[in-house]
C-alpha positions in Angstrom: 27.6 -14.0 7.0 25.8 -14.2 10.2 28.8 -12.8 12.2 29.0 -9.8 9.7 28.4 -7.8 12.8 29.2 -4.5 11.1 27.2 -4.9 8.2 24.9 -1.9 6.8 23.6 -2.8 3.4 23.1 -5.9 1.9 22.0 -6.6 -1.6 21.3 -9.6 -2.8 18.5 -8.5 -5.5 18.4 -9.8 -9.1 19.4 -12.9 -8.7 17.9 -16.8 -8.7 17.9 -17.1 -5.0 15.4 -19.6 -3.2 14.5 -21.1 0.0 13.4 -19.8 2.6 14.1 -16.3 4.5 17.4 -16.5 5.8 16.6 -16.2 9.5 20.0 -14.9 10.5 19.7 -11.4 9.1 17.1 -10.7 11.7 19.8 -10.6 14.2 22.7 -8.4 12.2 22.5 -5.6 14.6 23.8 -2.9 12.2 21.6 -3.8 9.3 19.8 -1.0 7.6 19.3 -1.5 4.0 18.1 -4.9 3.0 17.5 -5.6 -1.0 15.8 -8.9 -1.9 13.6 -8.3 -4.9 13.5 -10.3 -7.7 14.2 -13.6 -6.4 12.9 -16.8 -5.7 12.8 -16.5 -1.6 9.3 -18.5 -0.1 7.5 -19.2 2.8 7.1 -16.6 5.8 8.2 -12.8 6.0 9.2 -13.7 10.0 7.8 -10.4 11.8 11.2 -10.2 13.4 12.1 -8.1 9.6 9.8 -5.4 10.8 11.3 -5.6 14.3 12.3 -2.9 16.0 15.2 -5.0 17.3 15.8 -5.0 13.7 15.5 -1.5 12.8 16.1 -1.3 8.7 15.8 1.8 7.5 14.6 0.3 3.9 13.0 -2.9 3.0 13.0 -4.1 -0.5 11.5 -7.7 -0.6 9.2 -7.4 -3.8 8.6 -9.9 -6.5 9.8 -12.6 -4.2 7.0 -15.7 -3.1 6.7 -14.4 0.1 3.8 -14.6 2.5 3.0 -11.5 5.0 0.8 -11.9 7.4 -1.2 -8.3 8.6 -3.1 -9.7 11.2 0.5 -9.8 14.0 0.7 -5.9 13.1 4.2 -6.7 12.7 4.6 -4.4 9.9 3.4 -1.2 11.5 6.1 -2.1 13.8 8.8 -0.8 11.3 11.0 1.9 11.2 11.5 2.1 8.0 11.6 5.0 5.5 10.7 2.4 2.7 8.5 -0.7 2.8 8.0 -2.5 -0.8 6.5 -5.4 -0.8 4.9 -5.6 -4.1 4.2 -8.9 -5.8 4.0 -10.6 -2.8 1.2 -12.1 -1.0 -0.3 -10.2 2.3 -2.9 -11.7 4.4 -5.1 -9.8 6.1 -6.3 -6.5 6.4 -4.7 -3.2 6.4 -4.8 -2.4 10.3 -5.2 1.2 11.7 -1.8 1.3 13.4 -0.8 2.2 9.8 -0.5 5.4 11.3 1.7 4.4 14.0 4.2 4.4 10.8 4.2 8.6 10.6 7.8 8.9 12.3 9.8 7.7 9.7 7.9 6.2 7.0 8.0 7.7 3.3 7.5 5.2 1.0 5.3 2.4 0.9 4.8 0.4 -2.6 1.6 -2.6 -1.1 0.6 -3.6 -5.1 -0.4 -6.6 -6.1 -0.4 -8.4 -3.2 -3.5 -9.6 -2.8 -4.9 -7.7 -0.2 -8.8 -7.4 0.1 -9.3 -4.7 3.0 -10.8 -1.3 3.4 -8.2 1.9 3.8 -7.9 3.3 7.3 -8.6 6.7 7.6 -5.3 6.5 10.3 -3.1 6.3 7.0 -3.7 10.4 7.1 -1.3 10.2 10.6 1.7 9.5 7.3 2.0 13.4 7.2 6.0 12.2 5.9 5.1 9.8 3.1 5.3 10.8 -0.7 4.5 7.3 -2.2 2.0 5.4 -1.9 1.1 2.6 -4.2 -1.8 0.3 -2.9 -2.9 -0.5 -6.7 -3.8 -4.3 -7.8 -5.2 -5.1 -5.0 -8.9 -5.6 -3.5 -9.6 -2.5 -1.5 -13.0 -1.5 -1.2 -15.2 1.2 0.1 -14.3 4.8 0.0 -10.8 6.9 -0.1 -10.5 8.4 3.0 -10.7 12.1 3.4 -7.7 12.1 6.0 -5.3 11.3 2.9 -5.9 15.1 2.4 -3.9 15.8 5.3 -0.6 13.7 3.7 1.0 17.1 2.9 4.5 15.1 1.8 2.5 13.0 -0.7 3.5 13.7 -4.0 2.3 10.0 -5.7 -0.7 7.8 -5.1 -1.7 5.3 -6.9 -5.2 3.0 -5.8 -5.8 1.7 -9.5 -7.1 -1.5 -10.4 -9.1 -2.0 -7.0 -12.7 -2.1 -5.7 -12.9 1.8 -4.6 -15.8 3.7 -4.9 -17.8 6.9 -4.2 -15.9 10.5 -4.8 -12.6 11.1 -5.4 -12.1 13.3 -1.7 -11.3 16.7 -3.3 -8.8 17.1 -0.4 -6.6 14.9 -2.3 -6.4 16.5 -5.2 -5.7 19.9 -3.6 -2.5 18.7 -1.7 0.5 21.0 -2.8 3.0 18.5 -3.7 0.9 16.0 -5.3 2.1 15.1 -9.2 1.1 11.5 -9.7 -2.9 10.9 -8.8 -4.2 7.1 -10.4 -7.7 6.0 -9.7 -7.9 4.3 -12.5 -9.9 0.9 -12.5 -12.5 1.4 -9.7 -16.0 2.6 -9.5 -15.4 6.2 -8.6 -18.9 7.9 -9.4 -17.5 11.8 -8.6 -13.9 13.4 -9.4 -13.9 17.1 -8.3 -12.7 19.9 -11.0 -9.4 20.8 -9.1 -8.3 16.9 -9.7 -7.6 18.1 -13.2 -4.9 20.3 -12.4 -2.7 17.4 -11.2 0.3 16.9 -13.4 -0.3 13.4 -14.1 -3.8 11.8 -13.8 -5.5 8.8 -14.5 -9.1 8.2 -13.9 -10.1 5.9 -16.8 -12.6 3.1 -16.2 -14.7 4.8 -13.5 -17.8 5.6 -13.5 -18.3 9.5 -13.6 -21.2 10.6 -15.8 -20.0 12.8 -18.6 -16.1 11.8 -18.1 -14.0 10.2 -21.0 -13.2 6.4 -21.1 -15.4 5.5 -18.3 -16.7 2.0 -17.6 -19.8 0.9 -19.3 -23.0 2.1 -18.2 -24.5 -1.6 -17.1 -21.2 -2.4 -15.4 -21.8 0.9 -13.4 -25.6 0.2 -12.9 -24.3 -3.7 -11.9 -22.1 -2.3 -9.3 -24.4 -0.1 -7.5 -27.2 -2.9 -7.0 -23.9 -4.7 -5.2 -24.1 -4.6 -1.2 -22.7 -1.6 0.3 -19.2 -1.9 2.1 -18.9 -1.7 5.7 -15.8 -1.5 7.1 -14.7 -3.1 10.4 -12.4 -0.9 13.3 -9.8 -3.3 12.6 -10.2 -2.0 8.5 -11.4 -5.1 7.3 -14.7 -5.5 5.4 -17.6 -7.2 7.2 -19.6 -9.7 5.6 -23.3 -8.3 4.6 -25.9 -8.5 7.0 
């Protein structure tokens, strides 16, 4: 396979593949679509996958065993229009050259994979992206208000994660946004115009006088926590 020279797509997903990632698709100079979810694959993602050698147009690697590392900045190398990596595991933090992503990426699907990071405001630089799924993860601190000015996104979802403060009503006024989940933080403020979004869920929060919110002494628990403090490399510093 490795002198499939003109190959475009490959497609391997689905199946009971294992082992390690096979090294030689890094150098298959016309590959653009590369499908490897739902497999058995282990070991390293090699940062050559997010090459711009490389240059895939759409990455599909989720529900494999593989390991990611953040810290290279290999994958805000990519060209890609789609990135999902879901149930995987990422190490590291989400880096602020997210943004150097705005060209060309549209989708990018980061849940469950173990991530524990604050969100760069720089992800508002992804004017072109309509999905973005960063739920199951560890992501802490506040949304930032720069996701307001992702005028493509249409679904976000940041459930299940360690988010808190106000839901930035900038969000919930973008034009093409259908799909807004916050559920599973510790979201004390959701502005009115969120409740026009076609589909919303912002259960287990904690926003006074809003349906199927998290327990009062949960909420009271979680403010007595250590405030957040994000690092300019996104991560979260260690209290003082």
């Amino acid at each position: 396979m490795q002198h499939m020279r003109l190959l475009f797509e490959l497609d391997v997903s689905n199946n009971l593949l294992s082992g390690a990632f096979p090294s030689f698709l890094t150098s298959l100079p016309s590959l653009k679509y590369l499908d490897l979810r739902f497999n058995d694959f282990d070991g390293e993602l090699p940062d050559a996958v997010f090459g711009r050698q490389l240059s895939l147009d759409a990455l599909f690697a989720n529900d494999n065993r593989f390991n990611v590392s953040l810290a290279s900045g290999s994958l805000t190398n990519s060209t890609a229009s789609v990135i999902v990596l879901a149930n995987t595991k990422l190490a590291g933090c989400l880096p602020p050259s997210i943004g150097d992503m705005a060209d060309t990426l549209v989708e990018l699907i980061l849940l469950n994979t173990s991530i524990s990071s604050c969100i760069p405001p720089e992800i508002g630089k992804l004017k072109k992206l309509k999905v973005l799924d960063l739920s199951h993860n560890e992501f802490a601190g506040e949304l930032p208000e720069s996701i307001g000015d992702m005028e493509s996104l249409e679904v976000i979802n940041v459930g299940y994660n360690m988010l808190s403060g106000a839901v930035p009503e900038t969000i919930c006024l973008l034009p093409n946004l259908k799909n807004l989940t916050v559920v599973g933080n510790y979201f004390c403020e959701e502005p009115v115009s969120c409740l026009h979004v076609p589909r919303r869920d912002d259960r287990m929060n904690c926003i006074p006088d809003w349906p199927h919110q998290r327990s009062h002494e949960q909420c009271i628990a979680f403010e007595h926590r250590p405030p957040v403090h994000c690092g300019a490399d996104g991560c979260i510093l260690p209290p003082p």
